[in-house]
Biotite code that builds the C-alpha atoms (Angstrom):
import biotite.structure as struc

atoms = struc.array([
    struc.Atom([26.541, -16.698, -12.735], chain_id="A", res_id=1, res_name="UNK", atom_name="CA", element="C"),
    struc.Atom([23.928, -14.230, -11.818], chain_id="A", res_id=2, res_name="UNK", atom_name="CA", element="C"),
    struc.Atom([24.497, -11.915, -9.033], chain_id="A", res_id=3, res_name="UNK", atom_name="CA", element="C"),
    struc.Atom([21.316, -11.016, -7.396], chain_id="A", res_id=4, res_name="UNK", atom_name="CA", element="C"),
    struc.Atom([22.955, -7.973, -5.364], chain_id="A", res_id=5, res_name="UNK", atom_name="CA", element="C"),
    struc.Atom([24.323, -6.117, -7.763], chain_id="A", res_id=6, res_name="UNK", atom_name="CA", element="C"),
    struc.Atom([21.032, -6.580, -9.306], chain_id="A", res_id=7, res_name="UNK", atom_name="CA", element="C"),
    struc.Atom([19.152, -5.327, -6.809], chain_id="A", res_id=8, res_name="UNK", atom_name="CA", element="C"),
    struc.Atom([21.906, -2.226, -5.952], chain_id="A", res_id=9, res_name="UNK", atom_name="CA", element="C"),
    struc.Atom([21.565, -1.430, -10.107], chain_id="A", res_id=10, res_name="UNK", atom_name="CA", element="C"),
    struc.Atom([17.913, -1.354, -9.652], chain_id="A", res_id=11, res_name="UNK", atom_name="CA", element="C"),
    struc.Atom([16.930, 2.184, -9.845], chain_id="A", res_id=12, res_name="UNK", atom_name="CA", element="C"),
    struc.Atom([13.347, 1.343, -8.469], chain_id="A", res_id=13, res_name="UNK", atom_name="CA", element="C"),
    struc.Atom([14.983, 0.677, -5.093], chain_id="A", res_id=14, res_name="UNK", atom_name="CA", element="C"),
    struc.Atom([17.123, 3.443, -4.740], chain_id="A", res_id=15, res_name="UNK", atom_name="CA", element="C"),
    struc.Atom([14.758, 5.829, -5.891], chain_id="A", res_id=16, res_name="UNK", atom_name="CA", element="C"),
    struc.Atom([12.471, 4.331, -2.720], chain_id="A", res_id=17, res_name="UNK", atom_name="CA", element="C"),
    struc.Atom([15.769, 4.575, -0.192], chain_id="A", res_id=18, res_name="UNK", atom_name="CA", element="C"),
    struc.Atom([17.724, 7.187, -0.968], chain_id="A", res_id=19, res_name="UNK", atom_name="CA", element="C"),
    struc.Atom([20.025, 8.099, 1.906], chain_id="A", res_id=20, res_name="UNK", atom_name="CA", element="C"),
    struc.Atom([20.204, 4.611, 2.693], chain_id="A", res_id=21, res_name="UNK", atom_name="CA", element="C"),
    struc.Atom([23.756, 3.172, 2.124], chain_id="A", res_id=22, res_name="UNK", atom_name="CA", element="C"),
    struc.Atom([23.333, 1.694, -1.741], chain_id="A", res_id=23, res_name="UNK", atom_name="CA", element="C"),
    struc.Atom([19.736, 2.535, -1.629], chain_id="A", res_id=24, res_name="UNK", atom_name="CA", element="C"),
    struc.Atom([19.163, -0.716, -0.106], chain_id="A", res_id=25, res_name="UNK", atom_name="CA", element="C"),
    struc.Atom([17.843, -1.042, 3.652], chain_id="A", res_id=26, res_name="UNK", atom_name="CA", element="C"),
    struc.Atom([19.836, -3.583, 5.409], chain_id="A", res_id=27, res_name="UNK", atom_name="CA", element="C"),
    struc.Atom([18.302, -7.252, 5.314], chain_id="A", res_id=28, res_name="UNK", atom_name="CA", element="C"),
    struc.Atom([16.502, -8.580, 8.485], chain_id="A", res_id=29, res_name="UNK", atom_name="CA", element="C"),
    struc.Atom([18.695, -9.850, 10.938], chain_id="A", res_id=30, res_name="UNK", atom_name="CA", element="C"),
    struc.Atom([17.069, -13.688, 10.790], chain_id="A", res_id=31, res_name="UNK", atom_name="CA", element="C"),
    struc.Atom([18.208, -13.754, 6.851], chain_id="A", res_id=32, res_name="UNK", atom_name="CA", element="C"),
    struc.Atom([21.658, -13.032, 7.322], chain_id="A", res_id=33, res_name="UNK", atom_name="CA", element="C"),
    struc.Atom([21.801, -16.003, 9.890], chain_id="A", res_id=34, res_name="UNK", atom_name="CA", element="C"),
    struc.Atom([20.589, -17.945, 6.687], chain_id="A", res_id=35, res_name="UNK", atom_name="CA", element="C"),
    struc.Atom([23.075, -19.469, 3.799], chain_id="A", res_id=36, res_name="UNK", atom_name="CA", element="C"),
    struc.Atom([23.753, -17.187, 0.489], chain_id="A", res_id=37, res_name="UNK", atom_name="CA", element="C"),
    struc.Atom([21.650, -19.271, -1.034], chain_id="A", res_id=38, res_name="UNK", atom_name="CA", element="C"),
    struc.Atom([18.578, -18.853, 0.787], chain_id="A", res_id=39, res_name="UNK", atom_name="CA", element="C"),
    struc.Atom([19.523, -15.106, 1.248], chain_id="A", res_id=40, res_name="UNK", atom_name="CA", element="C"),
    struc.Atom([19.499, -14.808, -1.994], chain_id="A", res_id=41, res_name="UNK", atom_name="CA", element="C"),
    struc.Atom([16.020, -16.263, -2.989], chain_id="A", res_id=42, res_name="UNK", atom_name="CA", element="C"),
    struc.Atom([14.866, -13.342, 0.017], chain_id="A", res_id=43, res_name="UNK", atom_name="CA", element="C"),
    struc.Atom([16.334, -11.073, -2.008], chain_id="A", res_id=44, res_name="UNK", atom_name="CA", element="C"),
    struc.Atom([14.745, -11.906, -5.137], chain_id="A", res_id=45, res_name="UNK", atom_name="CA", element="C"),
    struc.Atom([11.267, -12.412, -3.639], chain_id="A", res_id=46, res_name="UNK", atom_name="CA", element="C"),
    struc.Atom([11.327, -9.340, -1.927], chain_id="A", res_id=47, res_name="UNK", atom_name="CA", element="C"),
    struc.Atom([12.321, -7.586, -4.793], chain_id="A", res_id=48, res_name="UNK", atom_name="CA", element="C"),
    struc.Atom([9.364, -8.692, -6.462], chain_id="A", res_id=49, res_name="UNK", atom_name="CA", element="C"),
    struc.Atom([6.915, -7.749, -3.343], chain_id="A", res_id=50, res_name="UNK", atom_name="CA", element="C"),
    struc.Atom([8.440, -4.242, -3.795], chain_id="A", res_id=51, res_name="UNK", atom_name="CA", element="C"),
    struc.Atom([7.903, -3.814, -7.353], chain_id="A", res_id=52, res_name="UNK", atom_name="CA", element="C"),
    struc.Atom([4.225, -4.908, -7.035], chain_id="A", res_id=53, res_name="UNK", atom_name="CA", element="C"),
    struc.Atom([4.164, -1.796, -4.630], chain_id="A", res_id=54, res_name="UNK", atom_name="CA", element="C"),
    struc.Atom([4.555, -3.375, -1.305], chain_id="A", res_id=55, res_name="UNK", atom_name="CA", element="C"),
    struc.Atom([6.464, -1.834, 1.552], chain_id="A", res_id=56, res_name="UNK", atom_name="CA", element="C"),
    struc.Atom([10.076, -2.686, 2.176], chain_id="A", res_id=57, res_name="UNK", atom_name="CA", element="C"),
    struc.Atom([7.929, -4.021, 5.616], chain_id="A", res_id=58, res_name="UNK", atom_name="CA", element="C"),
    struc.Atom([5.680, -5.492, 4.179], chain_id="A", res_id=59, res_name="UNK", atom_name="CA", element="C"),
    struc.Atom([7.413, -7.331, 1.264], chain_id="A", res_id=60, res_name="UNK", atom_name="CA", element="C"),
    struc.Atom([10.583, -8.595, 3.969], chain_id="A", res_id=61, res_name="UNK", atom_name="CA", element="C"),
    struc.Atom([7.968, -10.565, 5.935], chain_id="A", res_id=62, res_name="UNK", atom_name="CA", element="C"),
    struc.Atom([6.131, -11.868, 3.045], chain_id="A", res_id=63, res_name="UNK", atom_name="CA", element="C"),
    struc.Atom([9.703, -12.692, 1.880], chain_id="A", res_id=64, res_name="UNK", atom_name="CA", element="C"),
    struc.Atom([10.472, -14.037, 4.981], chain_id="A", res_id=65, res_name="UNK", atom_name="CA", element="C"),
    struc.Atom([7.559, -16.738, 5.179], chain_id="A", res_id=66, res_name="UNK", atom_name="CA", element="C"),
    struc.Atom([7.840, -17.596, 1.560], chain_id="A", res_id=67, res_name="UNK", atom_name="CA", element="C"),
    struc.Atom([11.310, -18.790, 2.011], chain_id="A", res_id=68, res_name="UNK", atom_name="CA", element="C"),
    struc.Atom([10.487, -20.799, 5.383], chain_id="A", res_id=69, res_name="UNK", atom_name="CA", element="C"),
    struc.Atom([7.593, -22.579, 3.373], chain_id="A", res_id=70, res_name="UNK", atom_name="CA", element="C"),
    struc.Atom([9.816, -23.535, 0.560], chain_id="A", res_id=71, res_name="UNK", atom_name="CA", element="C"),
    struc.Atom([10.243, -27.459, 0.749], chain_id="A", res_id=72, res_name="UNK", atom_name="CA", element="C"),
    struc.Atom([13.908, -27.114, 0.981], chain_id="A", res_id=73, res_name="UNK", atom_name="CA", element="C"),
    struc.Atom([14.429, -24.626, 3.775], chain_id="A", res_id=74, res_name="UNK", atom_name="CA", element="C"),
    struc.Atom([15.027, -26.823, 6.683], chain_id="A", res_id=75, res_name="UNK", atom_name="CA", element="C"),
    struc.Atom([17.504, -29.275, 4.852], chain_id="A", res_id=76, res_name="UNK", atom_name="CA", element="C"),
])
């Protein structure tokens, strides 16, 4: 099984962008930790991507954010 956090913590990308930051990763919005793992995950990933397209870590959390809400699953 794939574990998108230690994915994210290996990636140097991030941590190069964070450094100081406990793990190099910023701590995740406050409305996606009220979600399930599942949907925290899929954040996770699609932030990810936002960053690495050269985003902010502002920027690519809300963009994050609304993709997840407009997913066709998010409110089952």
């Amino acid at each position: 099984m794939r574990n998108v956090f230690k994915e994210l913590e290996a990636n140097k990308f991030i941590g190069e962008m964070f450094e100081g930051v406990s793990n190099g990763i910023p701590p995740m919005p406050q409305e996606v930790l009220e979600w399930d793992i599942d949907r925290q995950e899929l954040f996770c990933i699609l932030a990810d991507m936002n960053l690495q397209s050269g985003s902010s870590w502002e920027v690519a959390d809300k963009a994050a954010i609304e993709a997840v809400k407009k997913s066709p699953w998010f409110k089952q």
